[in-house]
N, C-alpha and C positions, 0 to 999 in steps of 0.2 A: 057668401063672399069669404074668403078664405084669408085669415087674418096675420096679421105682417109675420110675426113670430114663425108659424107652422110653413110659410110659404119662405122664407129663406131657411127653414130646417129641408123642407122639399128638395132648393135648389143643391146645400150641400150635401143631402143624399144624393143625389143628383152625378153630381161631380165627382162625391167618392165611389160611385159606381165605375162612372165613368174611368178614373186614377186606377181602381183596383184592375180595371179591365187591361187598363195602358200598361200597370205593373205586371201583370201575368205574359202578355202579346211580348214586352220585353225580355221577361225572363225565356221565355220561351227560343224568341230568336238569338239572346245571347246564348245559349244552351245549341240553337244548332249553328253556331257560328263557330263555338269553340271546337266540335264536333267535325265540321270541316275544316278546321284551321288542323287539327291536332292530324287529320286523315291527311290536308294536304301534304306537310312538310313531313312526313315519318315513313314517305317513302325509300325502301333501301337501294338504293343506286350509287352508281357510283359517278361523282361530281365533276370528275375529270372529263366525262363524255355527254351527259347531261345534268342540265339542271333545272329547276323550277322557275318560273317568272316571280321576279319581288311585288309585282302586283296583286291586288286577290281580284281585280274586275275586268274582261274583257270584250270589248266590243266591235263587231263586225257586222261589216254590210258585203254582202255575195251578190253578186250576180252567176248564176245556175244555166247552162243548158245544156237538154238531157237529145238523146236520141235512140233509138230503139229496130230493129230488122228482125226478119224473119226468114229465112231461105229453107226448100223445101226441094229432095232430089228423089227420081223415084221409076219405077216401073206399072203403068197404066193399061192393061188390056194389052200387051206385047209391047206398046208402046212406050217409049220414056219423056218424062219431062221433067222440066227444070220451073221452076219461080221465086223472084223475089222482091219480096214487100218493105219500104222503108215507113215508119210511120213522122209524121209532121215532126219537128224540132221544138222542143218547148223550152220558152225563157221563164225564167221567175227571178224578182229579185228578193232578196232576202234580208233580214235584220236579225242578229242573233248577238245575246248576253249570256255571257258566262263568269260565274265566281265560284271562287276555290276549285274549277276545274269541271263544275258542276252546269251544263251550259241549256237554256233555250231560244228558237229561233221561231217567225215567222214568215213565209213564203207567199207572195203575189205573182200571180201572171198576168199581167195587163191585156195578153187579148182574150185569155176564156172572161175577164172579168167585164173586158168590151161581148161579149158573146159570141167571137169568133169561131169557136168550135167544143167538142164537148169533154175532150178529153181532159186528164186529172192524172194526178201524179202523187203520191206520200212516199216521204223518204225520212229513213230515223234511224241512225249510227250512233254509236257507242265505241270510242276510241280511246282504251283502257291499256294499261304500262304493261300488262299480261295479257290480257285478255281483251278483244274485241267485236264488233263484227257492223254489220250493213244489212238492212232492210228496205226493201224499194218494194212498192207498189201502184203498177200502171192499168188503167181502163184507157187504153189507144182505138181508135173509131177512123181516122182518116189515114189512108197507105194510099203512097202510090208507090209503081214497080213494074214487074212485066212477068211472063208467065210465058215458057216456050215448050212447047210439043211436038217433037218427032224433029226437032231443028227450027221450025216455023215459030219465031217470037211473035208477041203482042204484048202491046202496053196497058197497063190495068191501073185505073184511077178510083177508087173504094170512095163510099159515102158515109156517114154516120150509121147508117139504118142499113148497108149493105154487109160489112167486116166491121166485125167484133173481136178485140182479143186483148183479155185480163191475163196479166202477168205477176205472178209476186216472187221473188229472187231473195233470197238471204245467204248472206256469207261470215261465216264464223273465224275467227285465227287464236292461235297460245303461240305466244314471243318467248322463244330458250333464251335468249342474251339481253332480257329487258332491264340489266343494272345498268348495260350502255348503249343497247338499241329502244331507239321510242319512236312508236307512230303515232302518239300525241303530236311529236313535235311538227309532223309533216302534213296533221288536220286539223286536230283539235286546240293545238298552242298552249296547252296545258303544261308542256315542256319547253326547254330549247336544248337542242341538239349544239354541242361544241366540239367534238370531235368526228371526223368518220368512223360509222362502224354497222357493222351487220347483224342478224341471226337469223339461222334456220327458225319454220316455222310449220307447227300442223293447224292445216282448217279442215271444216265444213263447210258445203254448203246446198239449197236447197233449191228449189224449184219446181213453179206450180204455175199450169199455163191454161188457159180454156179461150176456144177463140170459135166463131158462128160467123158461119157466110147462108146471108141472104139474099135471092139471086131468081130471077124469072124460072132462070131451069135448075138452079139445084138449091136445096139447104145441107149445109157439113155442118157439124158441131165435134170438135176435136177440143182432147183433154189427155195433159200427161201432166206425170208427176214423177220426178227425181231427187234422190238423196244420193250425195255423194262425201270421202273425204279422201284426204291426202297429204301433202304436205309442199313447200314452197322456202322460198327465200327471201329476204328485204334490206333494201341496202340502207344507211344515210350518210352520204358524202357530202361532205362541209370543205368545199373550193377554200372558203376564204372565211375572213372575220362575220359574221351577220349574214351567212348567207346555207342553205340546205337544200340538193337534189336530193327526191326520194325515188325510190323504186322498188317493186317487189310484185314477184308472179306467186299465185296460187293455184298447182293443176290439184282437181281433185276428180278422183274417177267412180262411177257411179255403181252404188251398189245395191241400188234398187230401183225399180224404174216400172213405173206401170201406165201405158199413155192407147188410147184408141181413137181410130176416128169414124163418124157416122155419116153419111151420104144418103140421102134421101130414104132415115129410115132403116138403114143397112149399117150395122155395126161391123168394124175389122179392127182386131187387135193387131197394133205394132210389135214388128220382131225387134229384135233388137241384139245388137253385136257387143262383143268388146275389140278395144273399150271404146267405151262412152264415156266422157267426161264433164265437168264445169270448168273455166278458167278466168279466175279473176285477176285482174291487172291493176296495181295501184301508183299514181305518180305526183309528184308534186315538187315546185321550184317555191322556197319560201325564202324571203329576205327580210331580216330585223333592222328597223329602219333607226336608229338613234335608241333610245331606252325605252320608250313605250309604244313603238310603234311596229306593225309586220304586217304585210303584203305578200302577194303569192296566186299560184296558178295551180290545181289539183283535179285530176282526172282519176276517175275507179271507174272500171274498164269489164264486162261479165261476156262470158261466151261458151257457150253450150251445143254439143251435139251428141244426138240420140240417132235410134233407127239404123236403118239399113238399105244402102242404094238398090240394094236389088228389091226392095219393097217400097218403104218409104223412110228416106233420112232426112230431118228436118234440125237446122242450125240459127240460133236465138243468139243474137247482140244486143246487148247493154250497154249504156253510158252514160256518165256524165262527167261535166267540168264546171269548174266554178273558175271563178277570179274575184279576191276580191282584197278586204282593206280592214286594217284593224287598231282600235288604241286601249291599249293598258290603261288604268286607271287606279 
């Protein structure tokens, strides 16, 4: 039996472990707190056109829906044809926190979670005062669409187990005029835009596609892959007090490209023309609702064509939009 002295000496060993552990966890998060505080506010801009939120906490809830195509033009044994594939619309709603600019979110889709179908979706941006870019990754399984040869259309309704097609898309940008243009303020709300104003802009971006039809009479497995850059423009026009249209196109043309497709077994290398390009499209209506509050509507838009009609030209759409809702804290 363990006698009264040694057992309250136990408990405040005890407790100064426990104190010493609570002093360190603190130090520590005071250590990165100041670290983001000193990174937020020492950005060099200029104040007349943006500015930073007085908040350090911000919370949103999104609602997302994405949709995705595939069109394909081409010369067939003398003959030509045309198809094109839309894949299902995916909703997810979303919850995302952000401090000092620093932000994460959580995405639900209620019908793969009901087990409506199998496809999945990962998206992860980074909307930086210079620097940014976009990451989307889709495993799509259900397309419908139609497919026409020699003039003679027909409708085509895909199954999980019939078309397959993995897609991963990245789009990079560097902002010339980010002391008073911000795409913070038009995504990420890390900013707020108070003036209209522009910059020229160079990106990158990427593209990686693999997609398998399986099918009584044939199986295809087709795979390309493009690197492309270039450069673009972005606007942000500020109507009125609390309020930000965005916009801005990125063409970027492809300078390397290597894609094939296989047919029962039989590989053919795609020719390919110039140019070829990526084009991303980015847009957004934001309103600041009173002092801690912003709401808004934002589309990023990707579109890509490779190939060659007189062989095979094959044209890839991306999207998505959000809406959604937000309070400073």
């Amino acid at each position: 039996m363990i006698k009264g002295r040694y057992f309250v000496w136990i408990i405040a060993l005890f407790f100064g472990v426990q104190t010493a552990s609570a002093q360190k966890i603190k130090k520590v998060v005071n250590k990165v707190d100041s670290v983001l505080t000193a990174r937020y506010w020492r950005a060099k801009i200029d104040t007349n056109y943006i500015t930073r939120p007085e908040t350090k906490w911000t919370i949103l809830a999104r609602m997302n829906v994405t949709g995705a195509s595939i069109e394909t033009e081409g010369i067939d044994v003398g003959g030509s044809y045309k198809s094109e594939l839309n894949a299902d619309f995916k909703s997810t709603l979303c919850a995302g926190v952000s401090y000092m600019g620093v932000s994460v979110s959580l995405a639900l889709n209620p019908a793969k979670l009901l087990g409506k179908y199998k496809d999945y979706e990962l998206n992860f941006r980074s909307y930086g005062r210079k620097f940014g870019f976009d990451i989307a990754y889709q495993d799509a399984h259900n397309f419908k669409g139609w497919y026409e040869l020699d003039g003679v259309r027909e409708d085509i309704t895909t199954s999980d187990d019939m078309f397959k097609l993995r897609t991963f898309n990245v789009n990079g940008y560097y902002v010339f005029n980010h002391r008073k243009f911000s795409y913070p303020a038009a995504f990420s709300h890390s900013y707020i835009q108070r003036r209209s104003a522009g910059s020229f802009l160079l990106a990158a971006s990427g593209q990686g596609q693999h997609g398998k039809v399986n099918s009584e009479n044939e199986n295809m497995d087709f795979k390309l892959t493009n690197i492309a850059i270039g450069a673009g423009y972005g606007y942000n026009f500020v109507p009125g007090k609390g309020w930000l249209i965005h916009i801005s196109v990125l063409p970027t043309y492809v300078v390397y490209s290597t894609s094939s497709i296989t047919v029962n077994d039989i590989k053919t290398e795609l020719k390919h023309r110039f140019p070829e390009g990526i084009i991303t499209g980015r847009s957004a209506i934001v309103k600041q609702i009173g002092r801690n509050k912003v709401a808004g509507l934002s589309t990023i838009y990707s579109f890509t064509t490779v190939g060659s009609d007189n062989s095979l030209a094959v044209r890839n759409q991306k999207w998505r939009t959000s809406l959604y809702f937000g309070v400073r804290l």
